[in-house]
TORGU-825754 format. One record per residue: y, z, x of N, C-alpha, C, O in turn. Coordinates in steps of 0.001 Angstrom, whole numbers, plus 500000, padded with zeros to 6 digits. Layout:
    nc2    nc3    nc1   cac2   cac3   cac1    cc2    cc3    cc1    oc2    oc3    oc1
      Y      Z      X      Y      Z      X      Y      Z      X      Y      Z      X
...
//
This chain:
    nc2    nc3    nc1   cac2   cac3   cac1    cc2    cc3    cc1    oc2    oc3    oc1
 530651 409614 604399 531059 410989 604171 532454 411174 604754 532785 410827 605887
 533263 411785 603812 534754 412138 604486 534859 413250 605447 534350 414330 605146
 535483 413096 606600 535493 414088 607253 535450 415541 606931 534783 416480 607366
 536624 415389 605791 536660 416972 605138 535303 417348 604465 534991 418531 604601
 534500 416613 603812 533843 417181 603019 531836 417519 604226 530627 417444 604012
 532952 417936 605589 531382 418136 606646 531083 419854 606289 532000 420411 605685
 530384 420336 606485 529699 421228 606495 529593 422027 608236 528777 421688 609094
 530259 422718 608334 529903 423078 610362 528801 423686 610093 528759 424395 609088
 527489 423525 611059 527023 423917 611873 527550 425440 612008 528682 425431 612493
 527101 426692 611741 527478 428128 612300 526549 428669 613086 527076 429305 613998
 525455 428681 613111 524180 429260 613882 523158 428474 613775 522980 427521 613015
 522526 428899 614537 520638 428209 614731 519990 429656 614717 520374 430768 615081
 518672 429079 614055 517482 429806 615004 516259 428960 615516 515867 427932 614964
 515797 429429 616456 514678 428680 617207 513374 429319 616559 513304 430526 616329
 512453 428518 616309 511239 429177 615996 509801 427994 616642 509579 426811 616385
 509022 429055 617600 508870 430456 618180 509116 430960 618704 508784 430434 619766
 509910 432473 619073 510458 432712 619816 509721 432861 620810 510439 432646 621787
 508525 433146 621195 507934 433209 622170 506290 432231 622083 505669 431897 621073
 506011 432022 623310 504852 431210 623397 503897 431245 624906 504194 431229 626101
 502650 431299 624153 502005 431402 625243 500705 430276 625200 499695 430278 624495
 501385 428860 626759 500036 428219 626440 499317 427854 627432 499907 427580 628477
 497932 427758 627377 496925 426965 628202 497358 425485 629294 498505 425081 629107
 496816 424974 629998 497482 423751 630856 496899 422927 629747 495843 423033 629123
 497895 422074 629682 497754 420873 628991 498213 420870 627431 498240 419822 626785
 498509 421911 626976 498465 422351 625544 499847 422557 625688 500439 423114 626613
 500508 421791 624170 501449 421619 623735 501987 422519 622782 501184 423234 622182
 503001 422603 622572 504026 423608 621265 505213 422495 621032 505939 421837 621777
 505067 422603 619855 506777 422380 619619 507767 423133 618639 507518 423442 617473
 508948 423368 619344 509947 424603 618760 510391 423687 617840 510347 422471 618032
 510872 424283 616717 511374 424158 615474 513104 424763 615270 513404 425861 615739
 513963 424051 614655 514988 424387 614655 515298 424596 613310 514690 423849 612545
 516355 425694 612605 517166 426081 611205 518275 426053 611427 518614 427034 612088
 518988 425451 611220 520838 425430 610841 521140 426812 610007 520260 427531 609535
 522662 427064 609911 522971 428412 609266 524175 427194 609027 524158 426325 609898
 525157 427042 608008 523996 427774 606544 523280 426192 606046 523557 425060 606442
 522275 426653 605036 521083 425649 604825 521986 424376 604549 521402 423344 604882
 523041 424205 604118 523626 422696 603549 524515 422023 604512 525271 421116 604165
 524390 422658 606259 525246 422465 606960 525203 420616 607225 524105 420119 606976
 526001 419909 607566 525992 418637 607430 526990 418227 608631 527501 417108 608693
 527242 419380 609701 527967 419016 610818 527117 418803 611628 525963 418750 611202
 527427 418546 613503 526834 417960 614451 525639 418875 614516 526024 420041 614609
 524112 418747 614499 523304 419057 614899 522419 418888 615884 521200 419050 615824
 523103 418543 616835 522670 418033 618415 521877 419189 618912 522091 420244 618315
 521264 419209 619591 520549 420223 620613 520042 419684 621823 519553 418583 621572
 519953 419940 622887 519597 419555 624244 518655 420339 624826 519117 421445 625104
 517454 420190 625133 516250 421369 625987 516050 421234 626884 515772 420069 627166
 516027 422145 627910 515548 423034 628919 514474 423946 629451 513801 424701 628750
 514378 423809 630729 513198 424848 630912 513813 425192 632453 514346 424354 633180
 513595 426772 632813 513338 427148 633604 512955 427375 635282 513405 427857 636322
 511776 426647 634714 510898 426490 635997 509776 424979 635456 508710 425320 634945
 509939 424003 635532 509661 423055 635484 508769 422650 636146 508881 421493 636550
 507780 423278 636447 506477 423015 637968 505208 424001 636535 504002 423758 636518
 505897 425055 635501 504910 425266 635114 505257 424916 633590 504445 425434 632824
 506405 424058 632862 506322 424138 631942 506894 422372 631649 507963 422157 632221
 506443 421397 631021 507473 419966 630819 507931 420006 629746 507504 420727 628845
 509033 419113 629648 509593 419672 627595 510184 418014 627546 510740 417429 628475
 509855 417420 626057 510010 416177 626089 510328 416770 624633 509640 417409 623836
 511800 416246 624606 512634 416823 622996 512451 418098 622708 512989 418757 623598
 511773 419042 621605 511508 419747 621556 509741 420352 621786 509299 421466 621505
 509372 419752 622089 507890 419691 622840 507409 420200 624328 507385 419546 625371
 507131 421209 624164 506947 421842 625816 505202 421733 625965 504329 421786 625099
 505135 421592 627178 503619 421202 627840 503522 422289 628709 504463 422925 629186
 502070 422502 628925 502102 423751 629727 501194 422908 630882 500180 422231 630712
 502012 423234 632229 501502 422237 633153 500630 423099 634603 499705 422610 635251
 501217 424369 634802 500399 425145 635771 500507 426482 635205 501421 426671 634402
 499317 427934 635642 500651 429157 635488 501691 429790 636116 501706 429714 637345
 502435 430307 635647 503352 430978 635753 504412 431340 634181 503845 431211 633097
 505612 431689 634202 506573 431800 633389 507440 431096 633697 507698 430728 634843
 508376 430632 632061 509455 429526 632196 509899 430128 630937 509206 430671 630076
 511234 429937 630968 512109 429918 630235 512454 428750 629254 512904 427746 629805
 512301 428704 627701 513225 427452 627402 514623 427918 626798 514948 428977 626261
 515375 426690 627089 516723 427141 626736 517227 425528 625610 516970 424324 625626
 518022 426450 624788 518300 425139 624435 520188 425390 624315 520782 426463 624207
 520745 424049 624379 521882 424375 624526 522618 423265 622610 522222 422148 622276
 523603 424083 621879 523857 423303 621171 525396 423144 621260 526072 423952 621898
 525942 422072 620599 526935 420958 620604 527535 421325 619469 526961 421234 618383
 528807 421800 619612 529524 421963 618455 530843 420985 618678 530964 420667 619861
 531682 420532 617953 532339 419472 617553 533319 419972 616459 533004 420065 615273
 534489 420272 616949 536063 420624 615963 536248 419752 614682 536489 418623 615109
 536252 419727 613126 536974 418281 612663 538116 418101 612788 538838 419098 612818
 538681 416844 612903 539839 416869 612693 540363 416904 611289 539970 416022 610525
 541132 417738 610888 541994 417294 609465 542962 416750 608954 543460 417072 607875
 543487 415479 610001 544549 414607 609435 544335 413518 608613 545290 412861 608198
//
């Protein structure tokens, strides 16, 4: 693929936005690019919070004690060059 002909990456959405789980019971968040034919960097990196009640392996969070946690995800955007 030629550089020029990439597609950026403009937005995400995360889906679910919210979740509520049992110990031991798993979710995994789902990601959408904006717009649908985007063909630039789609990296994402996950996070949590408080990590004593929640583990996250890729997009896969485990629910490990109670309490509340936050996930965060952070994404990677990348300039093209056009020379």
């Amino acid at each position: 693929m030629n550089i020029k002909d990439i597609v950026e990456v403009t937005g995400l959405t995360i889906s679910p936005r919210t979740v509520t789980l049992n110990l031991d019971e798993n979710k995994t968040f789902t990601v959408s690019y904006t717009p649908l034919n985007a063909t630039g960097n789609k990296a994402v990196t996950w996070t949590v919070s408080n990590s004593s009640v929640l583990a996250i392996s890729g997009s896969t969070v485990t629910g490990l004690s109670a309490g509340t946690s936050n996930v965060f995800t952070i994404a990677y955007r990348f300039k093209k060059n056009n020379k």
